[in-house]
C-alpha positions in Angstrom: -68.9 187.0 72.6 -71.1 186.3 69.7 -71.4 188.8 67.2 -72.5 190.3 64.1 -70.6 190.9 61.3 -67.7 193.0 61.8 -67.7 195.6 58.6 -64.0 196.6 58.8 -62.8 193.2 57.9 -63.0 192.0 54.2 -65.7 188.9 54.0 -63.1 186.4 52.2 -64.0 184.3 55.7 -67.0 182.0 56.6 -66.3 183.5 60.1 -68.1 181.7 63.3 -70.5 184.1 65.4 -67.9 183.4 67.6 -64.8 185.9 69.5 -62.3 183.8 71.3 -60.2 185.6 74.1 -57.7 182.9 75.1 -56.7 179.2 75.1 -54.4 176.6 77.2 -53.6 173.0 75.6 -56.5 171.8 73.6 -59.1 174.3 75.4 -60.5 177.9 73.8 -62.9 180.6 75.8 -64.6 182.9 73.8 -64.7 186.3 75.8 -68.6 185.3 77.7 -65.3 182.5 79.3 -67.5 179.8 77.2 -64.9 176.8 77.3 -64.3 175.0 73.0 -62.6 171.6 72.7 -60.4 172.5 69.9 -59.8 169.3 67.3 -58.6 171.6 64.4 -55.6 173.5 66.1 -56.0 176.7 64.3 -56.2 174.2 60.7 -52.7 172.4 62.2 -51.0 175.5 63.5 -50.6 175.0 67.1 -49.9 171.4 67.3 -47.7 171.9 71.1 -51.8 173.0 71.8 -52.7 176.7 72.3 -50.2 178.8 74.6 -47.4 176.1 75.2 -45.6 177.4 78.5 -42.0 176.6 76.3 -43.4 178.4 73.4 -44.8 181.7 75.6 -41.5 181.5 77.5 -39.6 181.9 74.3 -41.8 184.3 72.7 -41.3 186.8 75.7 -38.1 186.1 76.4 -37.2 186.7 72.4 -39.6 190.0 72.2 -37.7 191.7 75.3 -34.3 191.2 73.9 -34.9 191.7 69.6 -37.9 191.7 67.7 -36.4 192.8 64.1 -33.3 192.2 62.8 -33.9 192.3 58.6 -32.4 189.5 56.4 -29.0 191.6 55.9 -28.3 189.7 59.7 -28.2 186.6 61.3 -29.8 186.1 64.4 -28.6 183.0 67.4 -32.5 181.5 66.9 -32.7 181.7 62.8 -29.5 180.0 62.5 -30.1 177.7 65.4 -33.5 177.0 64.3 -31.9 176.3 60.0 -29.6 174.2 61.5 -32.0 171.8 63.3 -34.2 171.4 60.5 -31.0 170.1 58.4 -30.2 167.9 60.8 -33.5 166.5 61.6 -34.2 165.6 57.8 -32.7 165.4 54.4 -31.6 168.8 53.9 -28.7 170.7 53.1 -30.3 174.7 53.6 -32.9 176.3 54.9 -34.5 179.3 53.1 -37.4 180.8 55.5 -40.6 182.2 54.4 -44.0 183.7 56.9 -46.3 181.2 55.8 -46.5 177.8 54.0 -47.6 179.3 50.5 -44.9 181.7 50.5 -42.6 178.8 51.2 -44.2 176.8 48.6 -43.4 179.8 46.1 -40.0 180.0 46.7 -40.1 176.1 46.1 -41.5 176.7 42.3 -38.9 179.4 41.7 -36.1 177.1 43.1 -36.9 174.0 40.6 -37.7 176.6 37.7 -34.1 177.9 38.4 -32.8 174.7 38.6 -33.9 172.9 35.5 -34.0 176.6 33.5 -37.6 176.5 33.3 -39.7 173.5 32.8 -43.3 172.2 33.8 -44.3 171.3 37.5 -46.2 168.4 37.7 -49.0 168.4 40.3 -52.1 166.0 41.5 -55.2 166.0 41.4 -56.7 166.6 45.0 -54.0 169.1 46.1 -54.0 172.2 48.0 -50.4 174.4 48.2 -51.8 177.9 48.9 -53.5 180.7 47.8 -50.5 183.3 46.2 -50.5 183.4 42.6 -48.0 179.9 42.1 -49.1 178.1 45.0 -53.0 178.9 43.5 -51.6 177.8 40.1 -50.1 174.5 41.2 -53.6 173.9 43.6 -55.7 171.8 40.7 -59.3 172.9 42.2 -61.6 174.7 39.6 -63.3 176.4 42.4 -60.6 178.1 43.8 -58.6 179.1 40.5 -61.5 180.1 37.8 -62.3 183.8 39.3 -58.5 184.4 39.7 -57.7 183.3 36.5 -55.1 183.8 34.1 -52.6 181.6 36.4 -49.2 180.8 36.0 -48.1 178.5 33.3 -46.5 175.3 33.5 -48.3 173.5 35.8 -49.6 170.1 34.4 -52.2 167.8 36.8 -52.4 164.1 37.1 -53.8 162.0 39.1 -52.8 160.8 42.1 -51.2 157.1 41.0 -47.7 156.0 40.5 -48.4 155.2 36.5 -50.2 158.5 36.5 -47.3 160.3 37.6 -44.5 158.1 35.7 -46.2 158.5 32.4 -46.4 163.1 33.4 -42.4 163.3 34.2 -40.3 163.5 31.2 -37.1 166.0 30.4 -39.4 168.7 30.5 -40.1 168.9 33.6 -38.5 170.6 36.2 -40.6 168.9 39.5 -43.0 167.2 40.5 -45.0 168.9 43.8 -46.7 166.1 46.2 -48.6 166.4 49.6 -47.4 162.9 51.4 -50.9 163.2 52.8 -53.6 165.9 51.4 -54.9 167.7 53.5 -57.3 170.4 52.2 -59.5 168.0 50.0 -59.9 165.8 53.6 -57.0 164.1 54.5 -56.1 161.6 51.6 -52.7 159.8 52.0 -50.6 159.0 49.1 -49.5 155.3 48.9 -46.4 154.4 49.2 -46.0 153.3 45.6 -47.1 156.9 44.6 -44.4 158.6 46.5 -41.7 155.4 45.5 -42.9 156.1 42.1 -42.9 160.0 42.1 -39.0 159.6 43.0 -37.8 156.7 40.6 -39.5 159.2 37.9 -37.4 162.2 39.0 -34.5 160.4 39.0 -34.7 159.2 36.0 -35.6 162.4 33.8 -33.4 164.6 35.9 -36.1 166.5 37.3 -37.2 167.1 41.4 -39.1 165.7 43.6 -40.7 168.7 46.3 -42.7 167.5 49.5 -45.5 170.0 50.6 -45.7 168.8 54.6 -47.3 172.0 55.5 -50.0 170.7 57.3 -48.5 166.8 57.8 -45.4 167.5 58.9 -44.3 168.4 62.8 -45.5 165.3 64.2 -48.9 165.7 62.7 -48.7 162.3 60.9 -46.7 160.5 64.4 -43.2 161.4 62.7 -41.3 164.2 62.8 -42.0 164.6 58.9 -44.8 162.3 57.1 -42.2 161.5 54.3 -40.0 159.7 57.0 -42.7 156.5 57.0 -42.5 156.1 53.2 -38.7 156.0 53.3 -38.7 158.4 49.9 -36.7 161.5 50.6 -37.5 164.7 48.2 -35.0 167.3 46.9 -36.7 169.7 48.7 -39.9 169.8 51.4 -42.3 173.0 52.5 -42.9 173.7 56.3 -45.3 175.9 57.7 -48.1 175.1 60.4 -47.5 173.9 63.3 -43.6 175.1 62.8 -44.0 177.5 64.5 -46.1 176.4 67.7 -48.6 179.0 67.0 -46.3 181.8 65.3 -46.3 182.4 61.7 -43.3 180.9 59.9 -42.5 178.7 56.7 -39.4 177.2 55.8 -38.0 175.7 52.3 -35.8 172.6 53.2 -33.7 172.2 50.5 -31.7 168.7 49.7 -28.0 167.6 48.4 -29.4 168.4 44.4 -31.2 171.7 45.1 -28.2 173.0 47.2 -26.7 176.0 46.1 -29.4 177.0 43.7 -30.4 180.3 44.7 -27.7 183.4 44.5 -28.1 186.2 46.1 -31.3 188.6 45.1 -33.1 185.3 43.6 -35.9 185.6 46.6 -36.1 187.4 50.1 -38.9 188.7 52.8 -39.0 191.1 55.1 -39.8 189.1 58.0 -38.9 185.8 57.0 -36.8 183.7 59.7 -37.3 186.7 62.5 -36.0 186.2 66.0 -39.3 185.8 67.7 -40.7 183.5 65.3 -37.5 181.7 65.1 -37.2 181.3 69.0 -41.1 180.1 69.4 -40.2 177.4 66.7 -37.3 176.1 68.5 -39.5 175.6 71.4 -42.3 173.5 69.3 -39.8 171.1 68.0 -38.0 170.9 71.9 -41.6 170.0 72.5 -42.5 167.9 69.2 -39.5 165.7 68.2 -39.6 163.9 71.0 -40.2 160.2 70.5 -42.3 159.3 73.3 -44.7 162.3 72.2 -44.7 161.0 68.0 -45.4 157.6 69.6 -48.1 159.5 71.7 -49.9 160.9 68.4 -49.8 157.2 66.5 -51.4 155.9 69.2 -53.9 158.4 70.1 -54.6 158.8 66.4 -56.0 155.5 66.5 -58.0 155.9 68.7 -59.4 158.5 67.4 -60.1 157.1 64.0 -61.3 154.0 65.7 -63.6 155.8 67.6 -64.9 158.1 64.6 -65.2 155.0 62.0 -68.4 153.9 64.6 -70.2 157.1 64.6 -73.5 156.7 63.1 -73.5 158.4 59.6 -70.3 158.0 59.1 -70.3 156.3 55.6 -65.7 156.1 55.5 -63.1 157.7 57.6 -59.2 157.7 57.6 -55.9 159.2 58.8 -52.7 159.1 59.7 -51.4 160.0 63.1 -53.6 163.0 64.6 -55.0 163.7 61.3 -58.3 161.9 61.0 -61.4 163.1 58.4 -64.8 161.2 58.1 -67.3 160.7 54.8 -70.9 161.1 56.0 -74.5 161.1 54.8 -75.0 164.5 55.7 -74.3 168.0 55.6 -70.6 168.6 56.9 -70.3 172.1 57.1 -73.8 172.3 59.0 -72.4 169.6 61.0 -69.4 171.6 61.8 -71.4 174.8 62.4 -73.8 172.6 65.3 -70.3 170.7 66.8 -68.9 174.1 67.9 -72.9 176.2 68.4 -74.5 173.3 70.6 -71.0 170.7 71.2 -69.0 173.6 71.9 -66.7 171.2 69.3 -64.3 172.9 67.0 -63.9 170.7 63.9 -64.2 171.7 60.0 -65.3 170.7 56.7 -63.2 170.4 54.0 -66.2 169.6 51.6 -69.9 168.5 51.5 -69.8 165.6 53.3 -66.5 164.9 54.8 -65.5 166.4 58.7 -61.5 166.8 59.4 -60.5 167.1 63.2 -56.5 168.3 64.0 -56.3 168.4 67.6 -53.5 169.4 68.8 -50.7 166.8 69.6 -51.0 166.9 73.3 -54.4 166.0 73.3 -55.3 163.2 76.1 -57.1 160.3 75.9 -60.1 161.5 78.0 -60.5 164.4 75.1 -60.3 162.2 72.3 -63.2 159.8 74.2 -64.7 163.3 75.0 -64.5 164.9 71.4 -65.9 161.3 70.2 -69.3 161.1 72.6 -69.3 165.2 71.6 -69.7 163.9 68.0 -72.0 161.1 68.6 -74.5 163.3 70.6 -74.4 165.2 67.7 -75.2 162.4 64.9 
């Protein structure tokens, strides 16, 4: 169903005349049953694709047993689900949030506790939210100038290993990285960058933190995107596709950060619930698998292959299932006209550069089809 605008909801969304109604794999309807190739998966969210039989099991299965338990309990999927994510990275805790800015708050106020205050050195390019920290570490004049005073302490560099050696002295308490930026169209950090970011660290004492809320679980064809630079953080951010379509975050913290927060030092209501907990444990039974990751390398170049030889596209790059293209033309009219007359859902992240994010079960035949969907459109 395509409609106007709908007055009850605040207009802080460029919303799409456009109501979906349901979705299987890498398939939308809107409610006229008008079928969507989906290559954005909810901005990274559902990467086990739209209503994973694992993930609906586990929902309902989860909802008709406990919904609510409050963070004065444990519940058999939270602690399941913590102890997983240690064992499937670097980490030594788990501290769970409801989205990936929350978890990227709790991230500043764990390296501000650690080092007793200190700057957080971010680059330029980044995205890490919206709340008031994440906003303030998020060096984009657009989005922080009408929200502005922000919260002190956050210095910007750019994005190169001398860059970020010459910001980190024994004042500061972090520096913040995406292994692969998302928001400002998918930008990979070099390996150098990340190598240098931790050498720095080490040296002045101070942390290195690993924002993989949109390239980590699988997106990038690893479990986590840091795993093919061989540089571990002290600490990473999860959010996205964590929870196969359910909204959770999670603060993986290292061997240094361990034992940094007492209790009372941060909390949420519904942080690390039973249901959320239970449909996460059912993406990663679904995600870390290696045939799968091996899956989304592969596919993901095809992909890129596929969109660098689309007329008008001027550069593209990616990692994994995370692919964006540079073009002589009008992305976000481009992306309007993909999903209007493709029936293509893709997004802009600027003027001139497209990002697609299908989910990580896509096929080949919808990466050829998503491909000759853009090409009839160029």
């Amino acid at each position: 169903m395509r409609s106007g605008v709908v007055s009850a909801l605040a207009p802080n969304y460029a919303r799409y005349p456009v109501e979906l109604a349901e979705g299987s794999g890498c398939v939308l309807r809107d409610t006229d049953g008008v079928e969507y190739l989906d290559f954005l998966s909810g901005i990274a969210v559902c990467n086990t694709g739209h209503c994973h039989p694992a993930v609906v099991a586990a929902v309902r299965e989860q909802a008709g047993r406990l919904i609510h338990a409050s963070n004065f309990f444990t519940t058999a999927p939270m602690t399941r689900l913590a102890d997983r994510l240690v064992q499937r990275s670097f980490g030594r805790e788990v501290l769970f949030a409801n989205s990936g800015a929350e978890a990227n708050e709790a991230a500043i106020k764990l390296v501000r506790k650690a080092r007793r205050g200190g700057d957080v050195v971010v680059v330029q390019g980044a995205f890490h939210g919206r709340t008031y920290g994440a906003l303030s570490a998020t060096p984009q004049e657009a989005k922080q100038a009408p929200f502005a005073p922000l919260v002190p302490g956050f210095r910007a560099v750019e994005p190169a290993a001398d860059a970020i050696a010459a910001a980190v002295d024994e004042r500061t308490a972090a520096v913040f990285l995406e292994p692969v930026q998302g928001e400002s169209g998918v930008h990979p950090l070099g390996d150098d960058v990340l190598r240098a970011a931790r050498e720095a660290c080490d040296a002045a004492g101070a942390a290195l933190v690993f924002d993989e809320v949109q390239c980590g679980m699988g997106r990038t064809g690893t479990l986590w995107a840091y795993e093919q630079a061989g540089v571990e953080p002290d600490a990473m951010t999860v959010a996205k596709g964590l929870g196969g379509g359910m909204p959770i975050g999670a603060l993986v913290i290292g061997e240094r950060l361990a034992g940094t927060f007492a209790p009372g030092d941060h909390g949420s209501t519904f942080a690390g619930g039973p249901v959320v907990s239970a449909a996460a444990n059912a993406a990663l039974d679904v995600i870390d698998d290696p045939a799968l990751l091996a899956r989304v390398r592969e596919l993901g170049e095809r992909l890129l292959e596929g969109v660098r030889e689309l007329p008008r596209v001027v550069a593209a790059r990616g990692r994994g299932l995370m692919v964006a293209a540079d073009l002589d033309a009008d992305a976000p009219d481009l992306a309007r006209r993909a999903l209007l007359d493709q029936r293509l859902i893709v997004n802009a992240t600027g003027p001139a550069t497209l990002r697609l994010l299908p989910p990580l079960v896509v096929s080949e035949a919808e990466v050829d089809d998503a491909v000759a969907r853009l090409r009839a459109l160029l």
